[in-house]
N, C-alpha and C positions, 0 to 999 in steps of 0.2 A: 580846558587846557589846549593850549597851542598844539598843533599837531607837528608843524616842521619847524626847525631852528634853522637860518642858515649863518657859518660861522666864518668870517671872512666874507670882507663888502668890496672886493676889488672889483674888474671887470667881469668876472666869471662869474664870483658872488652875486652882482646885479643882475646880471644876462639871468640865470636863474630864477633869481627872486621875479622878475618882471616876468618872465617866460611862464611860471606857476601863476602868477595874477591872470595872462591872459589865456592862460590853458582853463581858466575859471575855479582857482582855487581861493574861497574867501579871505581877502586880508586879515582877517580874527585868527585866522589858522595859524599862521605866518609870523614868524619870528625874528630878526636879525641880532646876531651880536657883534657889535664894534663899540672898539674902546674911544674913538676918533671922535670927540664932542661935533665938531663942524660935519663929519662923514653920516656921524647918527642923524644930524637935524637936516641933512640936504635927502638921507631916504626918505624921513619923515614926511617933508614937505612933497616929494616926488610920489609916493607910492600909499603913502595913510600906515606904512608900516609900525609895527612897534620895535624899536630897537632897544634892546638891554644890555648887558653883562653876557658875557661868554658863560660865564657858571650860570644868571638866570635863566639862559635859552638853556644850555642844559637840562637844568633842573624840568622847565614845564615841558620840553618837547617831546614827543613820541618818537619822531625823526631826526636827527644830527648829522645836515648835509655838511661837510668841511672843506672849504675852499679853500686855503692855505697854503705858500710854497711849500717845497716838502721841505725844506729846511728848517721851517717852524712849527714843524708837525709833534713833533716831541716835548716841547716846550705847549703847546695847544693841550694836549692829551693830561699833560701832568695837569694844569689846571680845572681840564672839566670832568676825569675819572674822576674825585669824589660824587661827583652828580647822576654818574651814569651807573641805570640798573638793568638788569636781567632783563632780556626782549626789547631791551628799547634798538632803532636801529642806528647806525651808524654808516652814512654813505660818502668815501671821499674821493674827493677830485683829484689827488695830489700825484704829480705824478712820480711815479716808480718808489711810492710807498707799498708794501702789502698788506695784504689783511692779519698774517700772522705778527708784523709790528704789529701793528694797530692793536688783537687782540689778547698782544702781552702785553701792553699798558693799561688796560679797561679790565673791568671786571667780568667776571666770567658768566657768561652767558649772554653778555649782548652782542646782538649780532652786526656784522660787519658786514658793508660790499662796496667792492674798490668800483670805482667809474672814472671814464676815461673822454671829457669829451672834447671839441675844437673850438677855435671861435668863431666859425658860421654859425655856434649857437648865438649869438648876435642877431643874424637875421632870420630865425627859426628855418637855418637847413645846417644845424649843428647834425654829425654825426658821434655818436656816442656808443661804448659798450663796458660792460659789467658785470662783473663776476663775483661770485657769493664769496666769503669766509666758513667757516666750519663750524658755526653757529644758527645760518642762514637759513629760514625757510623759505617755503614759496611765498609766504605772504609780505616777508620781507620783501623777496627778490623783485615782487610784482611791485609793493612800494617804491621803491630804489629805480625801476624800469620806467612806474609814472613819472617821478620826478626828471629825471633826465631824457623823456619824449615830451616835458612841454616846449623844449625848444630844438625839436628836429628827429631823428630815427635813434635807434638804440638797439643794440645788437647783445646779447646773452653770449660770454665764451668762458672757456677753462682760465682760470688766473695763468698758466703758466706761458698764454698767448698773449697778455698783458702791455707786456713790453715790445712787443712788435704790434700790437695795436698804436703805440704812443709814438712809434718810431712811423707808422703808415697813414694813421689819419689825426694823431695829436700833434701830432708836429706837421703835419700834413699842406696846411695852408700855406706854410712860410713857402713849401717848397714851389706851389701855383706861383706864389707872390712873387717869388725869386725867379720864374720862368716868365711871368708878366710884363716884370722889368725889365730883363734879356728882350723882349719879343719890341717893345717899347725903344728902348735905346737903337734896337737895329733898325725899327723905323725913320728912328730920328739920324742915325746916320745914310739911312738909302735915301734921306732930303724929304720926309713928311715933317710937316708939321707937329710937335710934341703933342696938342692937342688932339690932331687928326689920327695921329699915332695910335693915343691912350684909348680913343674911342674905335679905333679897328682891332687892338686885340682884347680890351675887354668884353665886347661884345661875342669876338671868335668865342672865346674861353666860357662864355656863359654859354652861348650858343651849342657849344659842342660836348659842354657838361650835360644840358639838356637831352642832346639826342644819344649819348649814351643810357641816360636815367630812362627814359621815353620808350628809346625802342628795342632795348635789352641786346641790341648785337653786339657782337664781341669786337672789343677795342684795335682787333686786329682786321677785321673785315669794314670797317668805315676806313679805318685810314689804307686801306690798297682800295677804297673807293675813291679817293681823293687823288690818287698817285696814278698817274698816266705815266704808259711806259717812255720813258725819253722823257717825261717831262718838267716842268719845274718843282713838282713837289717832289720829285726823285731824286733830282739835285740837288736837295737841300735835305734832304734825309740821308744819303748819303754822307755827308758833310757830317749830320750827328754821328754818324754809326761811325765816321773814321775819327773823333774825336771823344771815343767809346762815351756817346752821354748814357747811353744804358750799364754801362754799369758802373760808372761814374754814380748813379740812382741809386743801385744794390747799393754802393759801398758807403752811398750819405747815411741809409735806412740803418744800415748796419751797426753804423758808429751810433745815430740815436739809440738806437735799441739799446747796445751796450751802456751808454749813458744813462738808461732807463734804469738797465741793473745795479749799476753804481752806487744811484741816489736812495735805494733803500737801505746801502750801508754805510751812507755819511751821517 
């Protein structure tokens, strides 16, 4: 028997599915469901995957990872609760679904754990985190924790910090992305080259991601390393602070979060 299903083949769907192959989990294990004739036979040929029916990955799995917007999470569930039993688990991606939806649709006792992750899982420096339903053991939990560190870290929290995890690191990249571009355009208007541009802040950005990760200082003692008094980096920090970008931050985070809570009751 197949151990993990994954349901929904979009981008996250694969990043997964690939991420569990090279984390060394036997293709035999391994499940897909899509209804998408061309989407089944392009995994097929890419990964040796087996793809089936949303209901027959139910049926063999052990595991039920659900990749799905949350908008189709309802409609998802109605068709594979006949399939789901007692202990099987159930791990979704969706964001700002909970586990108590989730557990009033499903039969009672299978366990649920919501996950939460980015799309650096692309490049396995996805950050991830997960939190049980009220079914959940630990051997669940440890399941659910495998599956979402074969493509980067994974963090254990209370569901009711869920939503500002989705608002902090689920949503998280767009916001690098959106400051990349900002840093990019002002290049190209201080008269760099768009190229010369693109490869001066992507590399700051990698570069300085690194040396947070590396050397654990606090994000506030590197950058007054950077900032000489009187000097350029002062006057341009300045500039943000009088164009309140910090908490312009807060109030982006804020409204995701709140967004977060909305979509478990549409």
């Amino acid at each position: 028997m197949a151990q993990t299903a994954i349901l929904g083949a979009g981008v996250m769907g694969e990043t997964l599915l690939s991420g569990l192959l090279r984390a060394g989990r036997p293709v035999a294990d391994l499940l897909v469901g899509e209804k998408r004739g061309e989407r089944a036979r392009e995994l097929t040929e890419r990964y040796g995957v087996a793809v089936v029916s949303n209901l027959e990955a139910a049926r063999q799995a052990d595991t039920v990872a659900i990749v799905v917007k949350p908008q189709d999470m309802a409609d998802l569930l109605a068709e594979i609760s006949p399939e789901l039993r007692p202990g099987q688990l159930v791990v979704s991606l969706a964001a700002g679904i909970t586990t108590a939806y989730i557990e009033a649709r499903v039969p009672a006792g299978v366990a649920v754990v919501r996950a939460m992750p980015n799309t650096p899982a692309l490049v396995d420096e996805g950050m991830a985190a997960i939190a049980p339903g009220s079914h959940c053991d630990d051997v669940h939990l440890a399941e659910a924790e495998s599956l979402m560190a074969s493509t980067g870290r994974v963090l254990r929290v209370p569901e009711k910090q869920m939503d500002a995890v989705t608002a902090i690191s689920g949503s998280g990249p767009a916001y690098i992305f959106f400051v990349v571009e900002s840093m990019i355009e002002a290049g190209v208007h201080l008269g760099l080259p768009r190229a010369t541009s693109t490869d001066l802040v992507v590399q700051t950005v990698v570069g300085s991601a690194k040396m947070l990760r590396e050397t654990g200082t606090h994000p506030v003692v590197l950058r007054e390393q950077v900032t000489s008094p009187g000097g350029t980096t002062a006057a341009a920090l300045r500039e943000l602070e009088i164009h309140k970008v910090r908490a312009a931050f807060l109030a982006a985070m804020e409204a995701a979060r709140d967004r977060s809570q909305a979509l478990s009751g549409e």
